[in-house]
C-alpha positions as CSV (number, residue, x, y, z in Angstrom):
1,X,0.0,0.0,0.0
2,X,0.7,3.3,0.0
3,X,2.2,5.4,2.6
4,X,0.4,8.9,3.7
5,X,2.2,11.8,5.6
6,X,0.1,14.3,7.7
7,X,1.5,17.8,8.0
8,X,-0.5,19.9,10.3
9,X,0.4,23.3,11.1
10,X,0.4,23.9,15.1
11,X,-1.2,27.0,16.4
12,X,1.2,27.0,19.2
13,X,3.5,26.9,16.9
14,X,2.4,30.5,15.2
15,X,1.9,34.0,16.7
16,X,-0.4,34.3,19.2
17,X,-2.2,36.8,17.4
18,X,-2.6,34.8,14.3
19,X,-6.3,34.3,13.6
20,X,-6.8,31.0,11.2
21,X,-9.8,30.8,8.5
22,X,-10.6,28.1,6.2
23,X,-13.4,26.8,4.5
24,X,-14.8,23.5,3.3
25,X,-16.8,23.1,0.4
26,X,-19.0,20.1,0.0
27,X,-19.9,19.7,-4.1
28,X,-22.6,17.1,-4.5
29,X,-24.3,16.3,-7.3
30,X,-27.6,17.3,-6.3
31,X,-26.8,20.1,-3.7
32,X,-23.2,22.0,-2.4
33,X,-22.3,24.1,0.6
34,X,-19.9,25.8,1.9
35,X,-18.1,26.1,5.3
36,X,-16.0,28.3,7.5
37,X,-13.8,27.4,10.7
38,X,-12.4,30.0,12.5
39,X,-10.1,29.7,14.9
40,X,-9.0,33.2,17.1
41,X,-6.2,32.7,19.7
42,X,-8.5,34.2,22.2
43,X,-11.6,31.4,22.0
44,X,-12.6,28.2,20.6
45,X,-12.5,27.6,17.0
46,X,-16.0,28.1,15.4
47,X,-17.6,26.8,12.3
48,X,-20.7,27.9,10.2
49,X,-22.6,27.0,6.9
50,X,-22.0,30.3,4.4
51,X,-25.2,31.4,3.2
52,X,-24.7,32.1,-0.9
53,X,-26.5,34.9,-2.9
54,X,-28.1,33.0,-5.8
55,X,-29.1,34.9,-9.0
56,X,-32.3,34.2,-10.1
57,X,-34.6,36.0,-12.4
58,X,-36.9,37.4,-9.9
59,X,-33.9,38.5,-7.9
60,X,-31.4,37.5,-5.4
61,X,-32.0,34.2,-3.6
62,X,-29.6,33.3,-0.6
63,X,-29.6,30.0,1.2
64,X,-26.8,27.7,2.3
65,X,-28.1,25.2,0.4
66,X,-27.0,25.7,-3.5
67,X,-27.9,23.4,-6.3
68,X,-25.0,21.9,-8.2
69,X,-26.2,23.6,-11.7
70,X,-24.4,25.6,-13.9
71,X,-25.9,27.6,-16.6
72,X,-23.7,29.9,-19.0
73,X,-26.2,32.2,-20.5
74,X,-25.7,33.7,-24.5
75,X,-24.7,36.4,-22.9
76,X,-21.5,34.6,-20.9
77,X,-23.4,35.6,-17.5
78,X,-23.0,32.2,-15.2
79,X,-25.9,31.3,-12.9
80,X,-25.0,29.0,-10.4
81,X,-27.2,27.9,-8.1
82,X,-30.9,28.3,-7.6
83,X,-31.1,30.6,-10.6
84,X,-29.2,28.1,-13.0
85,X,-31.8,25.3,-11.1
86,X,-35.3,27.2,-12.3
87,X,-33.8,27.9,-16.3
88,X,-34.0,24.1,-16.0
89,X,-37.7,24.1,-16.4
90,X,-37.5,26.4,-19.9
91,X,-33.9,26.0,-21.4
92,X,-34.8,27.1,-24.7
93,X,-36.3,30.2,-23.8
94,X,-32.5,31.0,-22.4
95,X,-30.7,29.4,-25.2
96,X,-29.5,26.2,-23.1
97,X,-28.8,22.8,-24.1
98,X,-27.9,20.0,-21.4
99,X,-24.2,19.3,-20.7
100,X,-23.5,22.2,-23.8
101,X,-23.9,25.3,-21.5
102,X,-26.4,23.9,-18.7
103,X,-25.2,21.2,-16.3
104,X,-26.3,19.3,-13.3
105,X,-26.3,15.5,-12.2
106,X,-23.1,15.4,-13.6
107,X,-21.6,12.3,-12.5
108,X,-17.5,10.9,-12.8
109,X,-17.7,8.8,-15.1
110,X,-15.6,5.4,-13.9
């Protein structure tokens, strides 16, 4: 088998006044999110779901929550999102074709 080194970077190790931030992004087929740790050297490292702004034609929609579709309009304007989800219903009145400039349930394909 193979063998797998873990690096991990020690907050005692850094300043402390060093604040760390990353974020984890879960990309399903169906839905995606988006996280954020935070870790402050004066408290406990917290974590939150991001809430996305979503373009949609009636307006912004934001929800944590986001629909794994893409839609690249005529225009080259790219909906992701809830937007990109609701063109799904009437892809020829936006000039889309599946898997062309519109995609979702896009699977690997071993």
């Amino acid at each position: 088998m193979y063998d797998l080194d873990l690096f991990f970077s020690s907050p005692e190790k850094k300043s402390k006044k060093t604040q760390f931030q990353c974020y984890g992004i879960d990309l399903g087929t169906t839905n995606s999110t988006v996280a954020e740790i935070v870790w402050r050297p004066e408290g406990k490292p917290s974590c939150r779901i991001l809430e996305i702004d979503q373009a949609t034609q009636q307006g912004q929609y934001t929800s944590p929550l986001i629909p794994s579709v893409v839609a690249i309009l005529p225009d080259d304007k790219v909906w992701v999102g809830e937007g990109a989800k609701r063109l799904r219903t009437r892809p020829q009145e936006a000039g889309l074709l599946f898997e062309k400039n519109l995609f979702y349930e896009t699977k690997k394909g071993y």
